[in-house]
C-alpha positions in Angstrom: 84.6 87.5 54.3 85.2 83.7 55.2 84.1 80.8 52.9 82.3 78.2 54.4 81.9 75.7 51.6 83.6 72.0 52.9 82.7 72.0 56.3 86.5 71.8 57.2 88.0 74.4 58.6 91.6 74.4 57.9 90.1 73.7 53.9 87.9 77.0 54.5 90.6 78.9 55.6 92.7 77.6 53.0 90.3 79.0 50.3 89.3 82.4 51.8 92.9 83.2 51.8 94.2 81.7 49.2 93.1 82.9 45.6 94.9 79.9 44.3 93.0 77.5 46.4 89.6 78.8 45.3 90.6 78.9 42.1 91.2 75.4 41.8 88.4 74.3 44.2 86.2 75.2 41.1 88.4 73.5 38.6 88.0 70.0 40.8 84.2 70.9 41.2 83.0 68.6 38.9 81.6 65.0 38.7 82.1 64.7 42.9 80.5 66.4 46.0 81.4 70.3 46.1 82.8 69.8 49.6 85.3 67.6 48.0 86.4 69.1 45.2 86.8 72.3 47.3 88.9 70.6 50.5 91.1 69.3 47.4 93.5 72.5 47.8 94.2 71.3 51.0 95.2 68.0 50.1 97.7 69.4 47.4 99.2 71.6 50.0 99.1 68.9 52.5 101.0 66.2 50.3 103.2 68.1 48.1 104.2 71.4 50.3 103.5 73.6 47.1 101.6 76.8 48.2 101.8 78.7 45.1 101.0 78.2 41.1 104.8 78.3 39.8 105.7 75.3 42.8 102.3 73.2 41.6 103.2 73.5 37.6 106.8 72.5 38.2 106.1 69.6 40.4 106.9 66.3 38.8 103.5 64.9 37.2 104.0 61.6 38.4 104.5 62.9 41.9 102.2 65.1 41.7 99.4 62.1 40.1 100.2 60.1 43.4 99.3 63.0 45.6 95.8 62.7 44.2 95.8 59.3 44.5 96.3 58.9 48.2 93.5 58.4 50.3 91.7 60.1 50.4 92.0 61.1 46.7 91.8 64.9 45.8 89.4 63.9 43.2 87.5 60.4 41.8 89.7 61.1 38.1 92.9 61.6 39.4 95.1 60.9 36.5 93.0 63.4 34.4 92.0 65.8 37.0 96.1 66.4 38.3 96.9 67.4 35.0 94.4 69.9 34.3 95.6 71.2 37.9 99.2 71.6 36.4 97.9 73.0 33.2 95.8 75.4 35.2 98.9 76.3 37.2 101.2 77.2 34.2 99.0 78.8 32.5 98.7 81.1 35.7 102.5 81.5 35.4 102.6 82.3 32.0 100.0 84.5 31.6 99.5 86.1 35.1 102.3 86.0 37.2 101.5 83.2 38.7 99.1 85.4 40.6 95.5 83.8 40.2 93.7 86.8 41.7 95.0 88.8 38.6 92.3 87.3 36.6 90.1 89.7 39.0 92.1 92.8 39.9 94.4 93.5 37.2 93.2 96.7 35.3 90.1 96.9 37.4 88.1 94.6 35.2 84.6 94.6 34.7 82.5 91.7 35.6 82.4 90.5 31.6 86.4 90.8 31.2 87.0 88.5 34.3 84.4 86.1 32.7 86.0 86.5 29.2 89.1 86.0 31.4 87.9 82.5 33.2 87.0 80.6 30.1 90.5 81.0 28.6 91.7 78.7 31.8 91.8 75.3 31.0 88.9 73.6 32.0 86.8 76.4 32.3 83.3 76.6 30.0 80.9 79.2 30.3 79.1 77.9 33.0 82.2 76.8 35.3 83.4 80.5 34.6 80.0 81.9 35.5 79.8 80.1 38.7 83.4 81.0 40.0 82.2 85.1 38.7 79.3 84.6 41.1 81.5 83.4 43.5 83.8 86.0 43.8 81.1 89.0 43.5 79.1 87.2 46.3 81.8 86.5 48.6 85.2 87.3 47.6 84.6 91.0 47.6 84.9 91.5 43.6 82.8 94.4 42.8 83.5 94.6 39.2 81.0 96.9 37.0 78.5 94.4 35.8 79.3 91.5 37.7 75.9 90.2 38.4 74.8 90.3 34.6 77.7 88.6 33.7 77.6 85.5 35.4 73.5 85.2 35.4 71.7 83.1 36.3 74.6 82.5 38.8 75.2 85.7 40.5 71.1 86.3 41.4 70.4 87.7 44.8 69.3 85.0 47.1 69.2 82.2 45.0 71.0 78.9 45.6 72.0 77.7 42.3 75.9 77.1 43.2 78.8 77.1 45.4 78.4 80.8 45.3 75.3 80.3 47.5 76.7 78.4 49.9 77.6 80.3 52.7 76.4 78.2 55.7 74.8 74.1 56.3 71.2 75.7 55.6 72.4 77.6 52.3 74.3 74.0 51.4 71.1 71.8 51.9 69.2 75.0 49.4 72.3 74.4 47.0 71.9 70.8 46.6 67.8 70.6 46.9 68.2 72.6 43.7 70.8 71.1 42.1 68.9 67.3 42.1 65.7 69.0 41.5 67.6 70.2 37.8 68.7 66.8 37.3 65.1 65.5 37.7 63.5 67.7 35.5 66.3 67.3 33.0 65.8 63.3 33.4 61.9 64.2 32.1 62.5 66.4 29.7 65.2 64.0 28.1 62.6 60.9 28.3 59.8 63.2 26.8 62.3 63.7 23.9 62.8 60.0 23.2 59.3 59.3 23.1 
């Protein structure tokens, strides 16, 4: 099945076939617009040549910092957000093979051991780990035993919570209505509090 999540192309491409990529699309997907943490695996490619986890992790960091850095940037934190890219990399390496669809398919996991595998990742919580479970049972093909349960609310039939709704511009414009209308009542409920 091909992702449609940036808009781009060439990025969406880039993601459906690249386990890698999607992986850290999620990582970057935080604090800017999905579309551009998820066109950031294209960047990286595009700017450093490094197609695989063992390349990215053994890339010079400072080299690798002013990859982000060009315009225009991989990410709006790229000092801290390359890093955690690297980290992500190695710990791929050392732990997987340097394989990130390992996290999914080795041992024929269950949808709660590929969770309890995600939040070992470096920068991945609960919720991060949730959404990229979702993903991968809603459009990457994972059919792990118990997928669904394991990354509720996230991996719900028809709803558009995340990036593992978004599967065309109408699903997007669902994605994000929800998202802001989370943030506004989450903005009431925080003034109610400090009254």
């Amino acid at each position: 099945m091909a992702l449609h999540i940036t808009g781009d192309t060439a990025a969406d491409t880039l993601l459906t076939e690249s386990p890698l990529a999607l992986l850290v699309g999620m990582l970057l997907d935080q604090q800017v617009p999905m579309e551009t943490a998820f066109a950031g695996p294209l960047k990286i490619e595009q700017r450093t040549g490094a197609t695989d986890a063992a390349a990215i992790a053994h890339l010079n960091p400072d080299e690798f910092l002013e990859a982000f850095k060009q315009t225009p940037a991989v990410h709006r934190f790229p000092g801290s957000m390359a890093a955690r890219v690297q980290t992500l990399c190695q710990e791929l390496v050392d732990h997987w093979g340097g394989d990130a669809a390992a996290l999914w398919t080795e041992g024929d996991p269950s949808g709660a051991e590929v969770l309890k595998r995600l939040k070992t990742l470096p920068g991945f919580g609960e919720q991060k780990a949730k959404i990229f479970l979702a993903l991968l049972g809603k459009q990457y093909g994972f059919t792990g035993e118990g997928w669904r349960e394991a990354s509720a609310p996230y991996g719900e039939e028809g709803s558009y919570r995340s990036v593992a709704d978004i599967v065309s511009p109408e699903s997007l414009t669902k994605v994000r209505e929800h998202k802001k209308a989370m943030r506004v009542a989450a903005a009431r409920s925080n003034a109610t509090e400090e009254r």
